[in-house]
C-alpha positions in Angstrom: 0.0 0.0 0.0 1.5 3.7 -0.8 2.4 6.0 2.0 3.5 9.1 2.0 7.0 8.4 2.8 7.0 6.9 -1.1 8.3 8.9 -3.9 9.8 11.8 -2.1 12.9 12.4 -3.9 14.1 16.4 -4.4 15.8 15.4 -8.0 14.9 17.8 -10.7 14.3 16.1 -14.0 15.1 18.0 -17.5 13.6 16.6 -20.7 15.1 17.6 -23.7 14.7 17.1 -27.3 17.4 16.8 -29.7 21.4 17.6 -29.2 20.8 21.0 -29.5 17.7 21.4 -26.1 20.6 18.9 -24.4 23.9 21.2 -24.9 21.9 24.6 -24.4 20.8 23.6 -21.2 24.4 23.3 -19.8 24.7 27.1 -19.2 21.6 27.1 -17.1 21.8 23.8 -15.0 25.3 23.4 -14.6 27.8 25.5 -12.4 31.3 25.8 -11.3 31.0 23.7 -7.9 29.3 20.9 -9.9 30.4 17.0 -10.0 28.8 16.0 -13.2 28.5 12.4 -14.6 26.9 12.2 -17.9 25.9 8.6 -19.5 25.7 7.6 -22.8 28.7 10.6 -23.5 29.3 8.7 -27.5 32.6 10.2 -28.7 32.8 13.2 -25.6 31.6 15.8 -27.4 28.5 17.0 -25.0 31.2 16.3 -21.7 33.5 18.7 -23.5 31.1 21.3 -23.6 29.9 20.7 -19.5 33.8 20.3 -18.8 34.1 24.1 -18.6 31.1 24.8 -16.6 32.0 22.3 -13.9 34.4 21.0 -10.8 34.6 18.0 -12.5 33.0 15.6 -15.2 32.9 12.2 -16.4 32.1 11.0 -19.7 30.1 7.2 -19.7 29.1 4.7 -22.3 28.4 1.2 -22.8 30.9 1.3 -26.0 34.7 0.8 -25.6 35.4 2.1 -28.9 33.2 5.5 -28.2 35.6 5.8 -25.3 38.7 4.6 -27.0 37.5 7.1 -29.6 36.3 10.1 -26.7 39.7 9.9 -24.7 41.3 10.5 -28.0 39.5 13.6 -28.9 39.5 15.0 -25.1 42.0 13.6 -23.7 42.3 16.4 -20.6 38.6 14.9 -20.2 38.1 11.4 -18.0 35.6 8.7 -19.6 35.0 5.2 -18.4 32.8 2.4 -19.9 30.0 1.7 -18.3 26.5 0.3 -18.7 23.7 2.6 -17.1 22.0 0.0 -15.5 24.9 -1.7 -13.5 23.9 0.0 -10.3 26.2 -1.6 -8.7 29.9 -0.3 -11.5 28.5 3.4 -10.9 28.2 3.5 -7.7 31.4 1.9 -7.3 33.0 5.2 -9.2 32.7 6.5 -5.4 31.7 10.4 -6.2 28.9 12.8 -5.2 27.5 13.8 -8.2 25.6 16.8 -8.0 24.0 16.5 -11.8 23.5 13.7 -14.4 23.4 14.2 -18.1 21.7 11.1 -19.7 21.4 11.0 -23.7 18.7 8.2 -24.0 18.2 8.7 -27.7 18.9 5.1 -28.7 16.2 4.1 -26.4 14.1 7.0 -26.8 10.6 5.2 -28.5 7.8 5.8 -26.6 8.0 1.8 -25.2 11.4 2.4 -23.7 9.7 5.2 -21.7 9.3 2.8 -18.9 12.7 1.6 -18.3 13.9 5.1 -18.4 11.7 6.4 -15.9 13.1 3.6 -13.7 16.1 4.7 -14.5 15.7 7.9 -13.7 14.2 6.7 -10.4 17.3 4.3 -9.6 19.9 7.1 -10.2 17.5 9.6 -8.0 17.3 7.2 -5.6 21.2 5.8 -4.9 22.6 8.9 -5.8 20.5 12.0 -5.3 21.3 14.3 -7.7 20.4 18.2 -7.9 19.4 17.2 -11.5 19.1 15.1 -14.1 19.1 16.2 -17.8 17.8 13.5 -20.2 17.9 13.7 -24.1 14.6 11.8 -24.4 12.0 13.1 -26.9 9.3 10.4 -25.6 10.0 11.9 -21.9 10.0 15.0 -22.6 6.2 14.6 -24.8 5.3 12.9 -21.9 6.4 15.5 -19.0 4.8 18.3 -20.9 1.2 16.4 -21.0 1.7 16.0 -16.8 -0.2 17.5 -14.6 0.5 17.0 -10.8 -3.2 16.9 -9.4 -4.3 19.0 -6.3 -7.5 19.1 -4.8 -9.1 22.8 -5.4 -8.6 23.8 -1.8 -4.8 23.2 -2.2 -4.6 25.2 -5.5 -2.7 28.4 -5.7 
């Protein structure tokens, strides 16, 4: 049965569509005294652009040869392989990680939708983040269409 202990994380969750939404939101959502990890990094071209704005950043993805190819490229940059969903290899990287940059776009149909939400919900959850920026089209259709409900004498 639900309580109202349930569900009462403080993360802040950013859809965006497209590289572009994704990037621009660095300059609003990320500062100076920011650990950022983002997932799903590709070749490090989104982590070079946070790397400037932050304390620290590292660069994820499942690929070896994306990071092979990343470390090249940005090589004052640090990037690790790593699946999103082994809980147990990120928390393992042993940092407080104040924002999360997730580029979902290669799971981004509207069926995937579930696992990312529990996604989102795991990293909320074990590491409670400020934030957490996703490049999802389906999430973000889906956040704009949600509408936390309040009875009337609530409303404001």
């Amino acid at each position: 049965m639900a309580n109202n202990r349930q569900f009462r994380l403080t993360t802040k969750y950013v859809g965006t569509r497209g590289v572009k939404e994704y990037r621009a939101s660095i300059a609003e959502w990320v500062n100076e005294d920011d650990v950022v990890l983002e997932i799903g990094c590709e070749w490090g071209t989104t982590t070079d652009l946070i790397a400037p704005h932050c304390k620290k950043v590292l660069g994820t993805d499942v690929s070896a040869e994306c990071i092979a190819r990343a470390r090249e490229r940005y090589p004052h940059i640090e990037f690790a392989v790593l699946d999103a969903y082994d809980v147990r290899a990120v928390l393992a990287l042993g940092e407080n990680f104040s924002k999360i940059y997730i580029d979902m776009s290669g799971i981004s149909g509207y069926r995937s939708l579930l696992d990312l939400i529990a996604l989102l919900n795991m990293y909320s959850t074990l590491l409670e983040p400020e934030a957490i920026v996703v490049k999802s089209g389906s999430l973000k259709q889906f956040a704009t269409n949600c509408i936390a409900w309040h009875p009337k004498q609530n409303r404001k």
